[in-house]
N, C-alpha and C positions, 0 to 999 in steps of 0.2 A: 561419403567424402569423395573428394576427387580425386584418384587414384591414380591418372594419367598422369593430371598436373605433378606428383612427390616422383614419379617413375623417371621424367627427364631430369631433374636434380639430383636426385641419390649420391651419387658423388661430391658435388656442391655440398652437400651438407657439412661433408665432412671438415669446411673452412668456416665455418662460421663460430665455434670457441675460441678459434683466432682474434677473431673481432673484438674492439674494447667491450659493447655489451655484453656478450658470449663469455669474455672472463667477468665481468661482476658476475652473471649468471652463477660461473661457473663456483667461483670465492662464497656467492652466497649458501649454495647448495653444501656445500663443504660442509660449511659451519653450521648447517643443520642437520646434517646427519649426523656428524659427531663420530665415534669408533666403530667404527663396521664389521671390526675382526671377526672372521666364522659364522658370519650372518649369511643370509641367502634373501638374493637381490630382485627384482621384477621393474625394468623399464617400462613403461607404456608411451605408443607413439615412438618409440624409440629412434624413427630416421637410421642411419646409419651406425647406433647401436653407440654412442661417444660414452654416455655414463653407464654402460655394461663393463666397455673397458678403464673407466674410473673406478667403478665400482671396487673392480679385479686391483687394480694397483694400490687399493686405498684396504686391501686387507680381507676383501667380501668372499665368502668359501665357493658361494656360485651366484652368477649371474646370467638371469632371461631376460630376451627382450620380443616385444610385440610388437608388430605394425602394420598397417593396411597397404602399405606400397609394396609388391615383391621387387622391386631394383632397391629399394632402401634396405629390405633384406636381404637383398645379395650384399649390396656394400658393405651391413654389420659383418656377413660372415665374412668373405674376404677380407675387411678388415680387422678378424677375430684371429685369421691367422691359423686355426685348427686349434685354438687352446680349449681344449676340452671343459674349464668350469665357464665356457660361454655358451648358449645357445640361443637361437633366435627361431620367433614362426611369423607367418601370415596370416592376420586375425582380423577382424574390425570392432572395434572396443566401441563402438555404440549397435553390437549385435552379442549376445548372448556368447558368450566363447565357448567354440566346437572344440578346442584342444584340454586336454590334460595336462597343466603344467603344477599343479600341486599349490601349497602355499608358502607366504614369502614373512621373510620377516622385517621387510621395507619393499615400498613400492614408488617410486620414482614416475611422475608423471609430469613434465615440464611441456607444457603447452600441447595438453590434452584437451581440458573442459571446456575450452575457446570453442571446440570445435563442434559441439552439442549444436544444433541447428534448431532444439528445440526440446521441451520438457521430457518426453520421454527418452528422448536421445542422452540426456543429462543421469536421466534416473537408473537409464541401462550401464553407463559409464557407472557408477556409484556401486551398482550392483554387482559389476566385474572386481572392480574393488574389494569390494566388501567379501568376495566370493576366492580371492585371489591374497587374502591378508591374514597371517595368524594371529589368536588372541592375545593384544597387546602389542601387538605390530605395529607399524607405522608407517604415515603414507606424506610424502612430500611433493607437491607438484607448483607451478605456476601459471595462471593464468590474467586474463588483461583484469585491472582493476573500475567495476562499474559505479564506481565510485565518482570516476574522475574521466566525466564527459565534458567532451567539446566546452576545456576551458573558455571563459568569454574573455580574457585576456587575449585569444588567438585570432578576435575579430578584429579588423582594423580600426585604427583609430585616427582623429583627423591629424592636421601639421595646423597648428597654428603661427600666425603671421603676425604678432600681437595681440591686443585683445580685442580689436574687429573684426579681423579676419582670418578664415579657419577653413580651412579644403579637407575635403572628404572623401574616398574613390568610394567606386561603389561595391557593394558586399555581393559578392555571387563567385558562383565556383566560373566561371568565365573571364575575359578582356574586363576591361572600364566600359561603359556605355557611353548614351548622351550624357547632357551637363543640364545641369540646374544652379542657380544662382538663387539665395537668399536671404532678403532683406529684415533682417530684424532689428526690435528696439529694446527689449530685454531679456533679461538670462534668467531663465524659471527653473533651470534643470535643479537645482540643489535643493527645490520646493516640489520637487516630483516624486509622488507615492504611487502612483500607477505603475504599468510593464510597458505603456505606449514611450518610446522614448521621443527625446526632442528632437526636431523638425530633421538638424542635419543628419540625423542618423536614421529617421526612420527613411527619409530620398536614399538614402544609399542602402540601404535595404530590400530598397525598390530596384535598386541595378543602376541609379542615376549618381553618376561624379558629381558633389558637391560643392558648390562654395559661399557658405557664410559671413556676411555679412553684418555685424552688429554695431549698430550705430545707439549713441546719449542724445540727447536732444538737442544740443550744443552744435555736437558736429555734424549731424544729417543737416542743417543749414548752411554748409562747406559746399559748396557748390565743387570747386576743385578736388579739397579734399575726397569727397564721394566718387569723383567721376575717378582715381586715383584706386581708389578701393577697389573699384570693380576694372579696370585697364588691369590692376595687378592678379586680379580674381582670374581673368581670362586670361593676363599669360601663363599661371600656373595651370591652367586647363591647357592650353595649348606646348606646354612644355614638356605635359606627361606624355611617355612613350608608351602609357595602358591605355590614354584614352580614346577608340577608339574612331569617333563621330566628332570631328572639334572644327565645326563649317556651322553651327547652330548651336543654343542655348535659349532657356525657359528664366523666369522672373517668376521668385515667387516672393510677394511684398505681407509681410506679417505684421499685426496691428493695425488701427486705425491712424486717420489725418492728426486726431488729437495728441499720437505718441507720440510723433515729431514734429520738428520745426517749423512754421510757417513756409517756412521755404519748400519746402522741402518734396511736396506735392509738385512743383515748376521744376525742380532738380530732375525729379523722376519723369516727370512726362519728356522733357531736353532726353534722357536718356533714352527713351524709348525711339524719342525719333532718330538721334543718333545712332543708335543700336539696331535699326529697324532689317538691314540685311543680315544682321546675326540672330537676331533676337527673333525666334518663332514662335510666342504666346507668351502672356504674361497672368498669374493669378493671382488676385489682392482677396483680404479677409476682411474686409468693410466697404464702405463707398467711397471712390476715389474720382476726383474731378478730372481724369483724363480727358482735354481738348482734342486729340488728334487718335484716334481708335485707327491707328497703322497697321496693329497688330492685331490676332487673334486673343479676347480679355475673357478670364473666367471671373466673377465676382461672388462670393460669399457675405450676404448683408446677415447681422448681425438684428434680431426683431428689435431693437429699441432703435436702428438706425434706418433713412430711408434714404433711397438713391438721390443724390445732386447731383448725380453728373447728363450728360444729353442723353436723351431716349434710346432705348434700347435700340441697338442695330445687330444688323445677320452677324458681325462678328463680336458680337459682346452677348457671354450668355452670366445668367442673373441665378442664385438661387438665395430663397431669406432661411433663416433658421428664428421663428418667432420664439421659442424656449431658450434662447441666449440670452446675454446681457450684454456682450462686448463682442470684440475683434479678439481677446483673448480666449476663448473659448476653443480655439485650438491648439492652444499651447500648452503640451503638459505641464504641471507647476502653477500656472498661472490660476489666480483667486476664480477666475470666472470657467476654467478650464471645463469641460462637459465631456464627458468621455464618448456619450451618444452620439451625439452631433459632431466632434470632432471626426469619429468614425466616417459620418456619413460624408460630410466635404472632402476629407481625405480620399475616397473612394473615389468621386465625382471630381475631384482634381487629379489623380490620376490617368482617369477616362481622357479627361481634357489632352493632357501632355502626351499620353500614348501617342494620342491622334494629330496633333501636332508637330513632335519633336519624331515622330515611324517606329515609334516604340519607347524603350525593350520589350518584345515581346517572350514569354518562354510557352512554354508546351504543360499548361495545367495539371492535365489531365496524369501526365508519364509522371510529373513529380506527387502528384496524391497519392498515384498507382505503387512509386516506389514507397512511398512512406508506410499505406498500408502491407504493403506486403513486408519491410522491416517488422512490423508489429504481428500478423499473424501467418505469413509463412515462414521468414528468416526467424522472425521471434529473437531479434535482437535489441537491446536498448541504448547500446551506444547507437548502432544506424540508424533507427528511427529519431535521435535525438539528434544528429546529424542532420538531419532533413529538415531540421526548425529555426529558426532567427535565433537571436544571443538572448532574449529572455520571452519562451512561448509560455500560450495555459493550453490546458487540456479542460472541459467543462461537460460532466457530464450532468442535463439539468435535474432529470427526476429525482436522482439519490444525493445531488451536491457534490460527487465525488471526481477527482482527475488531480490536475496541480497547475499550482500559478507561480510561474518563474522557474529557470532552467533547475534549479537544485531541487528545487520540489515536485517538479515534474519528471526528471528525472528519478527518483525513489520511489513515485507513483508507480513508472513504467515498471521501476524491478520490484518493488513489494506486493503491488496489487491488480497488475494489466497482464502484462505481456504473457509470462508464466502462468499465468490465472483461471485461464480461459479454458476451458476444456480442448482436447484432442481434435475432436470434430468438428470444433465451431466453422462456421463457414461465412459467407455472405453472397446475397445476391442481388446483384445491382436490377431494380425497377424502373428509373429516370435517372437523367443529370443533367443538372446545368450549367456552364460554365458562363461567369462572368469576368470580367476584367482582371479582379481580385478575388474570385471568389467562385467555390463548386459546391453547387449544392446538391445532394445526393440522395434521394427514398432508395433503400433495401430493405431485405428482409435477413436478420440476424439469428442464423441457426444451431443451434446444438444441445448437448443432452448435460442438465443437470445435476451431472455427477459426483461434483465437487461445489464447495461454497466459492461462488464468484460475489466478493465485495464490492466490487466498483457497479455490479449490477441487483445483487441480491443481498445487501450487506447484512448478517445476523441469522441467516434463512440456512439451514443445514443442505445439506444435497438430498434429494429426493428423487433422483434420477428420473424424471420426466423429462421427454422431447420438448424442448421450447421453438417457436419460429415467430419472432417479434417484430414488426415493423418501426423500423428506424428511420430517423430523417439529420443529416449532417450536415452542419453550415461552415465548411474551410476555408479560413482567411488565408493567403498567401502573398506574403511580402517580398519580390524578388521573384525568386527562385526557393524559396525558405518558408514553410509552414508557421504560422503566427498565433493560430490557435484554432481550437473543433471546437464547436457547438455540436453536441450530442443530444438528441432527447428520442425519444420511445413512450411505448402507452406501458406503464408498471402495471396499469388495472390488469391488461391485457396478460401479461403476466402471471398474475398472482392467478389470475383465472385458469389458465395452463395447468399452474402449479397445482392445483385444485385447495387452493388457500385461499380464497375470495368467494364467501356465501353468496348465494343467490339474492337473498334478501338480508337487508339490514336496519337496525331502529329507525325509525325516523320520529323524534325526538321535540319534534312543534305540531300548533297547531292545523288543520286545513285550514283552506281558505275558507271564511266566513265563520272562526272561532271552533268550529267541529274539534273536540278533545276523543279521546278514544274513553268507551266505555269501561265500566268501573271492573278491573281483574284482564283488562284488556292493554294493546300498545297499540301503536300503526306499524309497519315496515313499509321499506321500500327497498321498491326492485333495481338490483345494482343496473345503472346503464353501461356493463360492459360483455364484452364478446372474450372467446378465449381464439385459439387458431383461426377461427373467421377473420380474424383483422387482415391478419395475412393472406390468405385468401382473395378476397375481395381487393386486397392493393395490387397481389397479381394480374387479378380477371376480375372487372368490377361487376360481371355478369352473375362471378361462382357464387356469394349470395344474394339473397335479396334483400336491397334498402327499406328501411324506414320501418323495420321490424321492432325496434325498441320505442315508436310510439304511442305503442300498445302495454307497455309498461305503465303500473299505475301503483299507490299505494293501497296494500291492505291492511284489516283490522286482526289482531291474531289474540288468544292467551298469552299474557303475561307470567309464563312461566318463571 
């Protein structure tokens, strides 16, 4: 623990039961201890010793307190005054306690277990306890409840301007960013079963200020009207005192020609050109008949639709998605929605606007770096849930196992990850790549199978075997905020280790050319897998040699 940090406050502590929180604190702890009379007291964490001298006035025969800071234990004593049923020492309650302070018959721990940095740290706290409490004792403490992460209520949400129009800032622990503007034609969100959310939330996720646009079929023929929509769209962009960048904005037009009004195609391109020194790119999700290519255009053709508008020029880039059916296909909710291919133009429409609009750019690599290490060195699950968007998954492929959606993934982290994992597990980074959106990462994942890890070995007892497994990680990153891991790993490779995967196994049909196995006979075959070699050879492709499982063939054996 950080011992310098509690050393310059020690005194400070002393004002904090003052505080409104400090008295509920204090009110609740009352009513849980209930009569004290003649009992013998044990604070832990104690600070400047406050419920040693509660204890004492509330009736307690003696009262100890413990703590890692000696200025915090100066302050208890001085603040004890010399009354003899006080005493206080210098301890660290996630080490083994060197002192003889006997046993208690309450133990008092407010905002001790917080401080566990990690499962053994937790288990030695527990053991102080357990070693510091008489039979039938009792122990009171409080710590954060991990229950109750990163409400989604505490992400923003837009300001709506009626029911077309809808502003969004962007989600990131920083300023507002640039601006995006977008044109839609219907409202799919209340038909959304996915975690991808709708268009304006997932731009501001991305770190871009929004502002939505919904147009009926009626009124995107408003010529007036529309150019109204968006004059008001952009003085709310330009009104915010967050938004940093407001000299440029992006177009992004959703649905095809067919969802609006005839008109409505002439409306948009009039805007473009009038917009042409604010408006730095624009991306449509079908083919749009833009005359006048002013601006930088990304296009998403939809496979049943094909471009009508002029030949592709340097600033108009094209991609199809022939496995679609519509312009909806990127819209969660919507009938034709495709989660794959939504994925992919999303990606590829961000590339676009990066490069267009000078970003937002962030630092990939520090936000992965901080997440995993939330996960296996802090070993915390509020901060690693902090590091993720208002609704991530976790996906790991081989065993099925992680969570999808903040609550589910959340209970994952505290029932089966974070805690889970043995002592030593380690990693070691081999490549990485970083894309726009996205790090992709080969390691090798080390440590000793000492305990049952389900998210890896779900049903398999410990065997205490070295494991070093080569992994490969695909992190989407939305903003500044983790969106979801792709996990996968060789399990053969694994069980191989384990020494739980035969060398040979049935092989259960014919050869080629009807060859059955003779009669009191089977065939087998040779598992094609490696155990530590995998690993190896991802380090140093030299340390084995390739193409050794060629020679792999099936044999004839007794059918025992």
């Amino acid at each position: 623990m950080a011992i310098q940090k509690y050393d310059t406050i020690g005194d400070s502590y002393n004002d904090v039961p003052q505080l409104a929180t400090g008295k509920l604190q204090l009110a609740a702890i009352q009513a849980l201890i209930g009569d004290i009379k003649g009992l013998t007291v044990l604070e832990l964490a104690c600070g400047p010793g406050f419920y040693c001298r509660k204890a004492i006035s509330w009736g307690a025969l003696q009262a100890t307190g413990v703590d890692i800071s000696p200025a915090m234990i100066y302050t208890a004593r001085t603040s004890a005054k010399g009354d003899k049923r006080m005493e206080f020492h210098i301890a660290d309650c996630i080490q083994p306690f060197n002192i003889n302070i006997g046993q208690f018959d309450l133990i008092l721990a407010p905002w001790l277990l917080n401080y566990a940095r990690n499962e053994s740290e937790l288990i030695c706290m527990w053991r102080n306890i357990y070693s510091s409490l008489k039979p039938g004792g009792k122990i009171i403490g409080i710590t954060t409840n991990l229950h109750l992460l990163d409400d989604p209520a505490a992400f923003p949400k837009g300001r709506r301007f009626g029911q077309e129009l809808e502003v969004l800032g962007a989600i990131e622990d920083g300023g507002l960013e640039v601006r995006a503007t977008l044109f839609t034609y219907a409202e799919c969100q209340a038909k959304n079963t996915s975690l991808d959310p709708e268009p304006v939330q997932k731009w501001a996720e991305e770190s871009y200020a929004v502002v939505q646009i919904t147009l009926e079929h009626e009124t995107s023929a408003d010529d007036g009207g529309v150019l109204a929509l968006v004059e008001r769209g952009i003085g709310a962009f330009e009104s915010s005192h967050e938004c940093e960048k407001k000299d440029m904005f992006a177009m992004l037009i959703y649905g095809s020609p067919a969802d609006y009004a005839p008109a409505f195609g002439k409306i948009l391109g009039n805007l473009i050109t009038g917009l042409n020194k604010k408006l730095a790119a624009a991306v449509f999700f079908s083919s749009w008949d833009m005359s006048e290519e002013l601006i930088p255009i990304l296009s998403h053709i939809p496979g049943n639709f094909q471009p009508t508008g002029p030949a592709k020029k340097d600033n108009h880039t094209v991609y199809s998605y022939a496995d679609v059916s519509s312009a909806g296909f990127i819209v969660p909710g919507h009938a034709d929605f495709k989660i794959t291919s939504a994925g992919v133009a999303h990606t590829r429409s961000l590339t676009f606007l990066k490069k267009h609009l000078n970003g937002p750019y962030f630092d990939l690599e520090k936000i992965w770096e901080e997440h995993t290490w939330y996960e296996f060195g802090d070993r915390s699950v509020e901060k690693t849930m902090a590091t993720m968007v208002q609704e991530p998954y976790v996906n790991h492929i081989p065993t099925m196992t992680g969570g999808i959606g903040r609550a589910r993934l959340s209970k994952f982290y505290l029932e089966n990850f974070i805690f889970n994992n043995p002592t030593d597990t380690a990693l070691e980074l081999i490549s990485r790549t970083v894309g726009t959106d996205r790090i992709v990462d080969e390691f090798i994942f080390s440590l000793t199978h000492n305990k049952e890890i389900d998210w890896l070995l779900p049903g398999i007892p410990p065997t205490g075997k070295p494991l070093r497994i080569p992994f490969t990680s695909v992190v989407n990153i939305r903003g500044d905020r983790l969106y979801h891991e792709h996990i996968a790993w060789d399990q053969a490779t694994v069980l191989v280790q384990l020494g739980l995967m035969p060398e040979y196994l049935p092989y259960p049909y014919a050869l080629p050319g009807g060859q059955l196995p003779g009669p009191g006979k089977r065939f087998e075959y040779r598992v094609p897998a490696a155990g530590v070699e995998t690993a190896m050879k991802l380090q140093d492709e030299h340390a084995v040699p390739s193409n050794g499982m060629f020679e792999f063939k099936v044999r004839e054996v007794n059918d025992e």
